[in-house]
Chimera marker file (.cmm) of the C-alpha trace (Angstrom):
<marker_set name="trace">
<marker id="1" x="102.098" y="82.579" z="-56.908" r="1" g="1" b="0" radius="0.5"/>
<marker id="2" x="98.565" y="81.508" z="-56.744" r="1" g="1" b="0" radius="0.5"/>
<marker id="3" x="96.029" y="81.888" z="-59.577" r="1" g="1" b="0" radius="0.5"/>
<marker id="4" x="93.617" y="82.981" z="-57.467" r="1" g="1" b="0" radius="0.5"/>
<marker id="5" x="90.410" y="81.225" z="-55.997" r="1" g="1" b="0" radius="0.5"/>
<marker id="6" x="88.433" y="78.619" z="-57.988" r="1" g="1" b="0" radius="0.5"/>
<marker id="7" x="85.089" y="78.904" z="-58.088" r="1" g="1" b="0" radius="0.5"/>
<marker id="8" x="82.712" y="76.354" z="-60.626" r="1" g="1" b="0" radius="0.5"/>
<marker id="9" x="78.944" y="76.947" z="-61.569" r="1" g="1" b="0" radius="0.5"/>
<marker id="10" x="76.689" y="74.759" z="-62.831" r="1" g="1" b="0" radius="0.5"/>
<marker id="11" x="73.549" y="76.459" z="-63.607" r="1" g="1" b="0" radius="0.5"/>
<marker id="12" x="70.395" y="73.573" z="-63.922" r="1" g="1" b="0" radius="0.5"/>
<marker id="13" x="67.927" y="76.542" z="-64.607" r="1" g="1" b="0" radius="0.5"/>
<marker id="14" x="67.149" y="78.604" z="-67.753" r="1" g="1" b="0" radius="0.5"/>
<marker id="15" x="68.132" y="82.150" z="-68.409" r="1" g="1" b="0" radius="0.5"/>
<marker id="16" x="70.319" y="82.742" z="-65.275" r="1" g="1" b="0" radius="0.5"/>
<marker id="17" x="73.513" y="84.303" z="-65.868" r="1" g="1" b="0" radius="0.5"/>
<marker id="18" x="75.623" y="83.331" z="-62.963" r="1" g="1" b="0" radius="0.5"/>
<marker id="19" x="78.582" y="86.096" z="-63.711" r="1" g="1" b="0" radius="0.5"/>
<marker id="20" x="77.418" y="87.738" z="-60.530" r="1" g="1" b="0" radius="0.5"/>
<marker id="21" x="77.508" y="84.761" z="-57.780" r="1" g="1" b="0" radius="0.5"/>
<marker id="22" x="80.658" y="83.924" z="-59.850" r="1" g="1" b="0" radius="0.5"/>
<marker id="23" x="82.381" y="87.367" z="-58.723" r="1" g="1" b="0" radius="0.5"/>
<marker id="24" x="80.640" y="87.328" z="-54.954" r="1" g="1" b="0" radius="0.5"/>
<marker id="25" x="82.039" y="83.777" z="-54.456" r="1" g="1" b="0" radius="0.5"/>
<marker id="26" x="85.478" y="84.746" z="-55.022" r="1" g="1" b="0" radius="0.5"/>
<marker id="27" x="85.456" y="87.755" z="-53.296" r="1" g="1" b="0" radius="0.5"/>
<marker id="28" x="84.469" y="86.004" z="-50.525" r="1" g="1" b="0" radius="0.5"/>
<marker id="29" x="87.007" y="83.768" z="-50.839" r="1" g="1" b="0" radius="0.5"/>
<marker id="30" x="89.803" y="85.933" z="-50.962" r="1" g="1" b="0" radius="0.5"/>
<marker id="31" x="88.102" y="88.045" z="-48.444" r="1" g="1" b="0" radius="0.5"/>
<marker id="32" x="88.143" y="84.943" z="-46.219" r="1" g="1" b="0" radius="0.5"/>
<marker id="33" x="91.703" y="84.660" z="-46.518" r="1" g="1" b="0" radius="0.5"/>
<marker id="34" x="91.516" y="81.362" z="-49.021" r="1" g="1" b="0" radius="0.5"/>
<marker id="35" x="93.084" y="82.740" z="-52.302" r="1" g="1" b="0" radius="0.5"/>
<marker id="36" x="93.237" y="78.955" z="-53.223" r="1" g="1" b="0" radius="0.5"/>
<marker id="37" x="90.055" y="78.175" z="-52.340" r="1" g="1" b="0" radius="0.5"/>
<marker id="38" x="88.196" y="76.059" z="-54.428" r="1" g="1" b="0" radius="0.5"/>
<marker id="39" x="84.159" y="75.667" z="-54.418" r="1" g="1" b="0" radius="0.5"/>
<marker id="40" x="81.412" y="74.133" z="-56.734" r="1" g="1" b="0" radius="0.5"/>
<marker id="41" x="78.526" y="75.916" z="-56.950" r="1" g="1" b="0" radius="0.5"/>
<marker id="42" x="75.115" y="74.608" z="-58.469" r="1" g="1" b="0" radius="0.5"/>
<marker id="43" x="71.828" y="77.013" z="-59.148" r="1" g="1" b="0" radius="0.5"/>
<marker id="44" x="69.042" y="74.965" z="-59.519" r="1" g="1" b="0" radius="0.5"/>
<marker id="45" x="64.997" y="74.355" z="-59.536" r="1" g="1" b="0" radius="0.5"/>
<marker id="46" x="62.954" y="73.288" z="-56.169" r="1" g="1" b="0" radius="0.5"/>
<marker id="47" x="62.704" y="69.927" z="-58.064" r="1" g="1" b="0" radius="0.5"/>
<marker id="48" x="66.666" y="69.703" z="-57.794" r="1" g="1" b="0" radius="0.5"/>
<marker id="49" x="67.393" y="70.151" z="-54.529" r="1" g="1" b="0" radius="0.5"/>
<marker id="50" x="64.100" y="68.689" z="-52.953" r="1" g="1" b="0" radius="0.5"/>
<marker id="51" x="65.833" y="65.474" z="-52.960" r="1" g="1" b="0" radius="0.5"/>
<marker id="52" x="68.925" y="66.144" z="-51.782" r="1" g="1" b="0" radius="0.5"/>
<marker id="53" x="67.121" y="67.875" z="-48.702" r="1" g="1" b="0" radius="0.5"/>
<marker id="54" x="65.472" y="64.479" z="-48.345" r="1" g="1" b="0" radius="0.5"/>
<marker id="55" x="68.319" y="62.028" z="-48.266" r="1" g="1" b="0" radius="0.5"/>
<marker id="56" x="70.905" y="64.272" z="-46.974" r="1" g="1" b="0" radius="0.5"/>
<marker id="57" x="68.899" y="65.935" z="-43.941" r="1" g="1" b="0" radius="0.5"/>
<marker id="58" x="65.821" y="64.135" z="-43.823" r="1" g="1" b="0" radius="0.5"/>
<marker id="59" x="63.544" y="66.971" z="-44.699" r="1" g="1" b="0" radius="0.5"/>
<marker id="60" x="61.231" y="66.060" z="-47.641" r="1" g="1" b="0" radius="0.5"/>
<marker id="61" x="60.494" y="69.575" z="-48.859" r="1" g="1" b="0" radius="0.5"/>
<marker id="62" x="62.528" y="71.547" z="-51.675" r="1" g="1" b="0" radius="0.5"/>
<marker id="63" x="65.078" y="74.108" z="-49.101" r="1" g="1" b="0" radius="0.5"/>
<marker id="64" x="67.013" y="77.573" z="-50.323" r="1" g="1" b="0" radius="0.5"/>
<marker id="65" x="70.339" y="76.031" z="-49.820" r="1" g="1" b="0" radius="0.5"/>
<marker id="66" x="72.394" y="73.018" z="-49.093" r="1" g="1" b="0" radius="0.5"/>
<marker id="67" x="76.192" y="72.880" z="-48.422" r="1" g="1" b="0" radius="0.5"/>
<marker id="68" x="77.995" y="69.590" z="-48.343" r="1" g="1" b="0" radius="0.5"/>
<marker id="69" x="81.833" y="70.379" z="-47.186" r="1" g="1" b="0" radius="0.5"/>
<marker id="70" x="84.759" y="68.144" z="-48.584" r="1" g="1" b="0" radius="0.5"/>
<marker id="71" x="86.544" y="68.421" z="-45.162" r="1" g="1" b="0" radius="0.5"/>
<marker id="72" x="85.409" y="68.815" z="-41.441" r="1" g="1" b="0" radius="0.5"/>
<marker id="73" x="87.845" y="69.973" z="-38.461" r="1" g="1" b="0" radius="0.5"/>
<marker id="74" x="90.014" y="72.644" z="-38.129" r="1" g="1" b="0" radius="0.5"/>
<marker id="75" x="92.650" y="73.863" z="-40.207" r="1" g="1" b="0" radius="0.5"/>
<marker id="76" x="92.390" y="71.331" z="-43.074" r="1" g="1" b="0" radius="0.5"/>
<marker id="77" x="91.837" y="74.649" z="-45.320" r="1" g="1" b="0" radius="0.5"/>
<marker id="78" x="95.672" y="74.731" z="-45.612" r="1" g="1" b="0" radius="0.5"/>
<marker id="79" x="95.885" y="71.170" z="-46.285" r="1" g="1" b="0" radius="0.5"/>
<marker id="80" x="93.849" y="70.629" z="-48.702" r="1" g="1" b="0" radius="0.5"/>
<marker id="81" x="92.073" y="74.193" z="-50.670" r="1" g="1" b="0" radius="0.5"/>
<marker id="82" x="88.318" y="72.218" z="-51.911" r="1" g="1" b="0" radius="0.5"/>
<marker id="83" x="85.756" y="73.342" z="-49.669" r="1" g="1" b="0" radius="0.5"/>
<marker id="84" x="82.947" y="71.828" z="-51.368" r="1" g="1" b="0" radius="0.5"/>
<marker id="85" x="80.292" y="72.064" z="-52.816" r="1" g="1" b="0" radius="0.5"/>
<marker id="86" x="76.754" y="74.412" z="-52.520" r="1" g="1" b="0" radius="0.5"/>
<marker id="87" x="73.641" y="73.598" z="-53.825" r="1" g="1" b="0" radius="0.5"/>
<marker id="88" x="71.095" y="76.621" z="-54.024" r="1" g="1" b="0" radius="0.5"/>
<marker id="89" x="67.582" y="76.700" z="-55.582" r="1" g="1" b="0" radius="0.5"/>
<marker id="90" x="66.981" y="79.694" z="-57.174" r="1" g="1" b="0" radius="0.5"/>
<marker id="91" x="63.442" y="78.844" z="-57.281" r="1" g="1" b="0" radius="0.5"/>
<marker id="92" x="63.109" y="78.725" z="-54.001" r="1" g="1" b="0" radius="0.5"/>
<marker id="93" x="65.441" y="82.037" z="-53.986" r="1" g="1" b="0" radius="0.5"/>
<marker id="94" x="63.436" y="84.000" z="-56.333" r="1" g="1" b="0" radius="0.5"/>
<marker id="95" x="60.340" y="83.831" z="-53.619" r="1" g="1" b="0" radius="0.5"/>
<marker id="96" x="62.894" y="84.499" z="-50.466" r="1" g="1" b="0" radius="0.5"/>
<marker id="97" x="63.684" y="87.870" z="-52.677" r="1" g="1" b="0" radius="0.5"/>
<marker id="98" x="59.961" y="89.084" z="-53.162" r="1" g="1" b="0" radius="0.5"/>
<marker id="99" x="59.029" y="88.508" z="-49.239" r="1" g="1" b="0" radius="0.5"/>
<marker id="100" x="62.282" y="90.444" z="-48.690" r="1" g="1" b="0" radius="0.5"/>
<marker id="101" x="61.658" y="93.146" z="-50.901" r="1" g="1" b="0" radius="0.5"/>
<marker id="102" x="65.118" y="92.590" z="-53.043" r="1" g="1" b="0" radius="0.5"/>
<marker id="103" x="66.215" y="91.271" z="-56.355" r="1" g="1" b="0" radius="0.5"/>
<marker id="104" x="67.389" y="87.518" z="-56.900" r="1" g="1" b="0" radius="0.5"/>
<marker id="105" x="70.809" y="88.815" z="-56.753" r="1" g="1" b="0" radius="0.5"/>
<marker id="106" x="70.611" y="89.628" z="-53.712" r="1" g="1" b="0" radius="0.5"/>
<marker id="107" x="69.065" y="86.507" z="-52.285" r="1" g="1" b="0" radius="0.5"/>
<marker id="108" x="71.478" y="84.584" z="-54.072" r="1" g="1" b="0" radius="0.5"/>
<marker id="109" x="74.485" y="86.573" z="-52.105" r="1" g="1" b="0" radius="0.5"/>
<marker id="110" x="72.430" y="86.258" z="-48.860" r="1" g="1" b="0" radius="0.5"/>
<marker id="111" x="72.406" y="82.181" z="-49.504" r="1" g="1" b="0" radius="0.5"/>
<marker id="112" x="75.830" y="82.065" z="-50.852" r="1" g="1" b="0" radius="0.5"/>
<marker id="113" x="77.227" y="83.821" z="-47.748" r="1" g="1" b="0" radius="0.5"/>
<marker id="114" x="75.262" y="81.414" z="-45.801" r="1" g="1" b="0" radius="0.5"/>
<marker id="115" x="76.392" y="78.357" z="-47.443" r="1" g="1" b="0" radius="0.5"/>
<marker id="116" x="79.840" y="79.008" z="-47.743" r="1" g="1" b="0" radius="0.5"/>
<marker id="117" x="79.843" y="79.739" z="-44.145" r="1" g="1" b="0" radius="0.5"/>
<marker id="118" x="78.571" y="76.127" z="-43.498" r="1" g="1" b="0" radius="0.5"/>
<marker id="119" x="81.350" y="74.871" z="-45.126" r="1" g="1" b="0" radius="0.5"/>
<marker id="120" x="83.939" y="76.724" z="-42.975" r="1" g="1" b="0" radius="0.5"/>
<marker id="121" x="82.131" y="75.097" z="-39.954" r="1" g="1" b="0" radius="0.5"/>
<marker id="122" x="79.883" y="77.800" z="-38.818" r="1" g="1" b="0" radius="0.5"/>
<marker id="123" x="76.198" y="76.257" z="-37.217" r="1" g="1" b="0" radius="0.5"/>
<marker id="124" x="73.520" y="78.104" z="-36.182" r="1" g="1" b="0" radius="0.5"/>
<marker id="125" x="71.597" y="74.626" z="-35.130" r="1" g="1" b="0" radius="0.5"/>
<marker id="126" x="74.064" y="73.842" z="-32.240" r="1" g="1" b="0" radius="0.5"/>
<marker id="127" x="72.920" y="76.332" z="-29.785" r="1" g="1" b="0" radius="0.5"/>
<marker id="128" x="72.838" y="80.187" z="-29.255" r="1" g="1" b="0" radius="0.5"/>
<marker id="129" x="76.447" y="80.636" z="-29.072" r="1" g="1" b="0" radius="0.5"/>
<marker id="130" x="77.317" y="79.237" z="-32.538" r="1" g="1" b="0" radius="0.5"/>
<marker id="131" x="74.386" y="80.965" z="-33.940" r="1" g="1" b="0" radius="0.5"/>
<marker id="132" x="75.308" y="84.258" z="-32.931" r="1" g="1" b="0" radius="0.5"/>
<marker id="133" x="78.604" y="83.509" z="-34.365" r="1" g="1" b="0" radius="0.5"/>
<marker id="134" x="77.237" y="82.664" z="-37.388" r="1" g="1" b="0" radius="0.5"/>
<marker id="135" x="74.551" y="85.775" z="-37.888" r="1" g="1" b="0" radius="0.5"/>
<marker id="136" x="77.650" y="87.870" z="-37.105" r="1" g="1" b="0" radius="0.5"/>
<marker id="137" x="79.848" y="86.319" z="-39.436" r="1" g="1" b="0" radius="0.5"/>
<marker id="138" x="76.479" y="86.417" z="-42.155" r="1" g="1" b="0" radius="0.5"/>
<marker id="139" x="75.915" y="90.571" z="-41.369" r="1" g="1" b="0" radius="0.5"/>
<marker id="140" x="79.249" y="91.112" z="-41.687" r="1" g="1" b="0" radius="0.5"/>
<marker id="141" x="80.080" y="90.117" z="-45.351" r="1" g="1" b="0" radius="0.5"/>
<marker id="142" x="77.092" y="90.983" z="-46.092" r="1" g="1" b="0" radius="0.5"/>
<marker id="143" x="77.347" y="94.711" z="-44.875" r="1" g="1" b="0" radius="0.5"/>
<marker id="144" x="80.777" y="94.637" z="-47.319" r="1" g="1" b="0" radius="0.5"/>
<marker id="145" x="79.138" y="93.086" z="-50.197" r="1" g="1" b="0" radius="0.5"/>
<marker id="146" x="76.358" y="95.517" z="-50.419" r="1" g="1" b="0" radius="0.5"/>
<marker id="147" x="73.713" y="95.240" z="-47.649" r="1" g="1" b="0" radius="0.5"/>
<marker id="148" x="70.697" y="92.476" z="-47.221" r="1" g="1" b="0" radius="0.5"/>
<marker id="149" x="69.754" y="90.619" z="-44.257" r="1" g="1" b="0" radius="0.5"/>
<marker id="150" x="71.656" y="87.311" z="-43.484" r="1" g="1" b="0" radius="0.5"/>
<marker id="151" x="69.374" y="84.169" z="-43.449" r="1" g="1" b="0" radius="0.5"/>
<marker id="152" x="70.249" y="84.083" z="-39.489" r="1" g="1" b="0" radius="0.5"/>
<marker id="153" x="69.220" y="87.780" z="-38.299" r="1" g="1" b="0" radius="0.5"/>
<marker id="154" x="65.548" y="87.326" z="-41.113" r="1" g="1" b="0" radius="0.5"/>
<marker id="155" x="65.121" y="83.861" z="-39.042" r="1" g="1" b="0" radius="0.5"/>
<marker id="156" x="65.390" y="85.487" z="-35.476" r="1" g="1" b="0" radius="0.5"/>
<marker id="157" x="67.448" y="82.846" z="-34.891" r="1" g="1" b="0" radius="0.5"/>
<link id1="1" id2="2" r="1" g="1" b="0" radius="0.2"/>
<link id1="2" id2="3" r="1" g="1" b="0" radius="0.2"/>
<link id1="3" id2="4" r="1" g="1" b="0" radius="0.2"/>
<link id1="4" id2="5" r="1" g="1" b="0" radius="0.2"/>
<link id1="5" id2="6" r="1" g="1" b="0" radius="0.2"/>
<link id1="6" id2="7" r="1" g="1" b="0" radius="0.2"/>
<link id1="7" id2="8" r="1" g="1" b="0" radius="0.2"/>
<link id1="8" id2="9" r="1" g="1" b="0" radius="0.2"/>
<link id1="9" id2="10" r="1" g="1" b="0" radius="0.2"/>
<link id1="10" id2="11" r="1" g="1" b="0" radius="0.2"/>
<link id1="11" id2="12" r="1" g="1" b="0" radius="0.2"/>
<link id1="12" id2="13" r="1" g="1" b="0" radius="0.2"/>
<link id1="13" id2="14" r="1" g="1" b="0" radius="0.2"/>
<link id1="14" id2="15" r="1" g="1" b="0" radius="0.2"/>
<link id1="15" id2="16" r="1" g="1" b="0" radius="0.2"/>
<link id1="16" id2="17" r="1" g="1" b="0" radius="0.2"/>
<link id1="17" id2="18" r="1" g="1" b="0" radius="0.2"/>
<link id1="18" id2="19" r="1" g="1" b="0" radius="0.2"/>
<link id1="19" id2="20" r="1" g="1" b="0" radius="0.2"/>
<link id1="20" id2="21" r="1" g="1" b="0" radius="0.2"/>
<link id1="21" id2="22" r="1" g="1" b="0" radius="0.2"/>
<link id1="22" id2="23" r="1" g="1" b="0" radius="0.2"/>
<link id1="23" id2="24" r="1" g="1" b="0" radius="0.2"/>
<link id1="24" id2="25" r="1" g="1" b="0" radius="0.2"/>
<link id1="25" id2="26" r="1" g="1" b="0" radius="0.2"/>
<link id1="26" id2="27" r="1" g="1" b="0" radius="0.2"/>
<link id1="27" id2="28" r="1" g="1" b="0" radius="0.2"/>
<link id1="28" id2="29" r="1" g="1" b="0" radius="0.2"/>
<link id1="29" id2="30" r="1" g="1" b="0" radius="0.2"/>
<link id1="30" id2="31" r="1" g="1" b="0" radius="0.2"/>
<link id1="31" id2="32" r="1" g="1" b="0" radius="0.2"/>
<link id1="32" id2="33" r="1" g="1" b="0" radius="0.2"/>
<link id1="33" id2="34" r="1" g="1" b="0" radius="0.2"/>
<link id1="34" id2="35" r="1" g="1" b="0" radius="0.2"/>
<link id1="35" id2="36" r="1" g="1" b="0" radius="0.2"/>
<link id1="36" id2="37" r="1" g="1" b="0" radius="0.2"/>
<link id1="37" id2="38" r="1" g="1" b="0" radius="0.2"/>
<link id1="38" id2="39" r="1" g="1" b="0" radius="0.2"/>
<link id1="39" id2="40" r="1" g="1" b="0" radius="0.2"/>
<link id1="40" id2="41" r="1" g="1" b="0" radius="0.2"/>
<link id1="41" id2="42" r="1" g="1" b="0" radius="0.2"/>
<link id1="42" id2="43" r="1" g="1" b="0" radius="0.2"/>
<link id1="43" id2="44" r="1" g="1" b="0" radius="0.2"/>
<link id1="44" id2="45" r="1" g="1" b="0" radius="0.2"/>
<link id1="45" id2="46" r="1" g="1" b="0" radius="0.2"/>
<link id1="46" id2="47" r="1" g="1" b="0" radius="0.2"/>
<link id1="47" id2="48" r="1" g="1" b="0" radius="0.2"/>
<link id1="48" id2="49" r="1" g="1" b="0" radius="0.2"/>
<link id1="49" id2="50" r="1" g="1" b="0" radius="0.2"/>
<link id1="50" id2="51" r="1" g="1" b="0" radius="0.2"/>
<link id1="51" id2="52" r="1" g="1" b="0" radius="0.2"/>
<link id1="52" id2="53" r="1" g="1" b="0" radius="0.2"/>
<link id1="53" id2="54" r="1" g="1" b="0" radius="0.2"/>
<link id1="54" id2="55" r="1" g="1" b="0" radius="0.2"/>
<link id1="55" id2="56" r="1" g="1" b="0" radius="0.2"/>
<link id1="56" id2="57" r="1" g="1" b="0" radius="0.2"/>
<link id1="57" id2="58" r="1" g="1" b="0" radius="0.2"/>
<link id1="58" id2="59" r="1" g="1" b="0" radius="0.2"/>
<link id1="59" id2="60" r="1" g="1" b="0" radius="0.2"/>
<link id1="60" id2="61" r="1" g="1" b="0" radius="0.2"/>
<link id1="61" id2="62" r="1" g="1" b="0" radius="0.2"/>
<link id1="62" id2="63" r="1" g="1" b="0" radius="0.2"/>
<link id1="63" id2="64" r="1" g="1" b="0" radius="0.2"/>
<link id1="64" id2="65" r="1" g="1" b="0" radius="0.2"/>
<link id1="65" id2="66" r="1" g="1" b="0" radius="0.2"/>
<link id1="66" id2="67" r="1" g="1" b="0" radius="0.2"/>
<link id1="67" id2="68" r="1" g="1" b="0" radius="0.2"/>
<link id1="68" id2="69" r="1" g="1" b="0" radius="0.2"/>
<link id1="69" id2="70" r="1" g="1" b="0" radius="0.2"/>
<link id1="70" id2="71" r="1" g="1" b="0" radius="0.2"/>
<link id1="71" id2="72" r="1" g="1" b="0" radius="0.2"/>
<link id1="72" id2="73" r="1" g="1" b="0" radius="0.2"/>
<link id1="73" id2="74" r="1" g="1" b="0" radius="0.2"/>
<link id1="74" id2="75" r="1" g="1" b="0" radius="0.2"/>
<link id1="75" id2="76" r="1" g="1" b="0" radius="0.2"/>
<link id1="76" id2="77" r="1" g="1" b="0" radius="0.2"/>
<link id1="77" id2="78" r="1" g="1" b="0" radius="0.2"/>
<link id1="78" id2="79" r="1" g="1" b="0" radius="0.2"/>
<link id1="79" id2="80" r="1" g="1" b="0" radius="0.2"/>
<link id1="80" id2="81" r="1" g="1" b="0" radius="0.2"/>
<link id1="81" id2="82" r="1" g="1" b="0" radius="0.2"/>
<link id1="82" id2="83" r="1" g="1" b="0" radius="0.2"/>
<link id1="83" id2="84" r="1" g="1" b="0" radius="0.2"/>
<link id1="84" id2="85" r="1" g="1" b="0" radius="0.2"/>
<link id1="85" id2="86" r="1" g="1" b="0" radius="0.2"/>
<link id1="86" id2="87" r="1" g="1" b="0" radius="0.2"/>
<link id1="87" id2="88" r="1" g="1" b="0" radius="0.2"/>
<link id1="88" id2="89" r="1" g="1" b="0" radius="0.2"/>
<link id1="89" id2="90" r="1" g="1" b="0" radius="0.2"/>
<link id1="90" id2="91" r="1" g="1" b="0" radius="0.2"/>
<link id1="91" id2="92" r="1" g="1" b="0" radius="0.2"/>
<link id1="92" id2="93" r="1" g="1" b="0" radius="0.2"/>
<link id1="93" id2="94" r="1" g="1" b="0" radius="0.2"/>
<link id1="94" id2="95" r="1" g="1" b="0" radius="0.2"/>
<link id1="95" id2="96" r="1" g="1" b="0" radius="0.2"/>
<link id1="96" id2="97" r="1" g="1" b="0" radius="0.2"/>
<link id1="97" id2="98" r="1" g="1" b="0" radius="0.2"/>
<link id1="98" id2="99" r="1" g="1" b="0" radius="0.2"/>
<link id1="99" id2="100" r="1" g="1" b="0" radius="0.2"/>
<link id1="100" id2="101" r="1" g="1" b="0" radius="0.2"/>
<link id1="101" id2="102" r="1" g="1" b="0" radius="0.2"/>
<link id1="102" id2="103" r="1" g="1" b="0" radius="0.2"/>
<link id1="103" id2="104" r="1" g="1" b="0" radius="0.2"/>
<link id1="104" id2="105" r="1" g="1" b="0" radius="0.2"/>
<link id1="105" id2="106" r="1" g="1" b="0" radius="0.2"/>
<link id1="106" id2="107" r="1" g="1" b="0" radius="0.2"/>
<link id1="107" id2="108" r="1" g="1" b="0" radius="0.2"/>
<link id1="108" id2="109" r="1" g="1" b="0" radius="0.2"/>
<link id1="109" id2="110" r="1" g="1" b="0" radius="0.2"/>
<link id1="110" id2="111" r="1" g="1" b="0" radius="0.2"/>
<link id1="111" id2="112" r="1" g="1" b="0" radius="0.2"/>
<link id1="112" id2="113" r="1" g="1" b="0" radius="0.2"/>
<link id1="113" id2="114" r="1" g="1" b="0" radius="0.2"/>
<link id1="114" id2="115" r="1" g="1" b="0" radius="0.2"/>
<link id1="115" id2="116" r="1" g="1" b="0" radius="0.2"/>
<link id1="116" id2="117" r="1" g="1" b="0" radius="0.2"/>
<link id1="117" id2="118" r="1" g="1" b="0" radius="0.2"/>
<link id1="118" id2="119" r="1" g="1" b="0" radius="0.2"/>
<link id1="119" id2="120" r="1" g="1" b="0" radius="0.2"/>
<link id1="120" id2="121" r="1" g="1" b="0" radius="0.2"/>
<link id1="121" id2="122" r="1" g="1" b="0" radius="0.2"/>
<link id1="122" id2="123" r="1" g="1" b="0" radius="0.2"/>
<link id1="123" id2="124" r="1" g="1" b="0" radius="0.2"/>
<link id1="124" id2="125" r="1" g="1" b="0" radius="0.2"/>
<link id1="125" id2="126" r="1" g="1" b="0" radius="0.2"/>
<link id1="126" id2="127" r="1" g="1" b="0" radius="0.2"/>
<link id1="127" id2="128" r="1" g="1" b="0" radius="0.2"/>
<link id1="128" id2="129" r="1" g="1" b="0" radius="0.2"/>
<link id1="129" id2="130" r="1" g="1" b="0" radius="0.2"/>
<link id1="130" id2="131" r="1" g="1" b="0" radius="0.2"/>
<link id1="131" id2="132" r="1" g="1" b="0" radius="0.2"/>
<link id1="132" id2="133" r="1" g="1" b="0" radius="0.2"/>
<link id1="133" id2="134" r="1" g="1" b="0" radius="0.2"/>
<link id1="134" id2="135" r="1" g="1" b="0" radius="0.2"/>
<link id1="135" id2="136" r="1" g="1" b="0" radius="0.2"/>
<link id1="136" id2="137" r="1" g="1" b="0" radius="0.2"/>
<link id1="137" id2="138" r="1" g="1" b="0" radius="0.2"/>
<link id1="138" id2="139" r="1" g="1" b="0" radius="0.2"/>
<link id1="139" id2="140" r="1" g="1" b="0" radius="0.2"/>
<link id1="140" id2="141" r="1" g="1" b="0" radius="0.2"/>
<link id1="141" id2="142" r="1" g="1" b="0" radius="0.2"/>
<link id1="142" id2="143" r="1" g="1" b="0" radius="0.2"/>
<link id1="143" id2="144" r="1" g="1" b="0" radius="0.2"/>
<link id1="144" id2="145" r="1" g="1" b="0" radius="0.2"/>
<link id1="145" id2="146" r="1" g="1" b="0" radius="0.2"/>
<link id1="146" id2="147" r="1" g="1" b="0" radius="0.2"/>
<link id1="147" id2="148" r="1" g="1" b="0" radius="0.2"/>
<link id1="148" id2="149" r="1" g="1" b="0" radius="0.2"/>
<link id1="149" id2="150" r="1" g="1" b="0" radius="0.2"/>
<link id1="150" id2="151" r="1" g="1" b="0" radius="0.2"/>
<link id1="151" id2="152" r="1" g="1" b="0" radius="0.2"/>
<link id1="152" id2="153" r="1" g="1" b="0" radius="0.2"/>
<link id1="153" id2="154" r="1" g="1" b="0" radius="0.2"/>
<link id1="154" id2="155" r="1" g="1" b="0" radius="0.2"/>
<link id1="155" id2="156" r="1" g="1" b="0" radius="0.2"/>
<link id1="156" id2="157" r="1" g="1" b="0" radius="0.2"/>
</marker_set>
């Protein structure tokens, strides 16, 4: 019988609790059908992730999220449970929530959903097809988890 998904935090910022991305992440997960699942999460500062965003994607600038999968392909999930690994400034978070008019919790599911999506193989940067794929995907757990716009449908994308 399986223990259940794993999920790991490593929080680089002060005074965060991470107890709720903790419970979102494996909701999603077993929501997702991946009750083994296992996925590395790390909350950190703009001057964290700017350089990741850098070497990894060629964008110089600090970003709201970054997921770097451990497999690519389809139906490696059952092979092999680790996902990866997302990266998410909540710096960078914190100001998504004010434009947005919500709490960093809520950002924090918005790029969570997001990321984790990336890591199943959902692109919005491929064309319109995928994207809409993906914004539906985003809405959708969303609109179980509680509400909030996914980073998709705010992007008109």
């Amino acid at each position: 019988m399986s223990a259940g998904p794993t999920v790991d935090i490593d929080v680089r910022v002060p005074d965060l609790e991470p107890g709720g991305v903790h419970s979102d992440a494996v909701w999603l997960l077993r929501r997702l059908d991946l009750p083994d699942g296992e996925l590395s999460i790390v909350l950190c500062d703009d001057a964290f992730i700017r350089p990741l965003n850098r070497d990894y994607r060629g964008k110089d600038a600090a970003t709201d999220v970054l997921s770097f999968a451990m497999q690519e392909g389809e139906h490696l999930i059952e092979e092999d449970p680790v996902l990866g690994d997302l990266v998410i400034s909540v710096e960078t978070a914190g100001r998504q929530a004010a434009e947005q008019g919500h709490d960093l919790a809520v950002e924090l599911r918005v790029l969570l959903v997001h990321g984790l999506l990336h890591l199943l193989g959902y692109d919005h940067e491929v064309d319109e097809a995928e994207a809409a794929e993906m914004r539906a995907a985003e809405s959708k757990l969303l609109g179980e988890l509680g509400g909030a716009s996914g980073l998709i449908a705010r992007s008109g994308a």
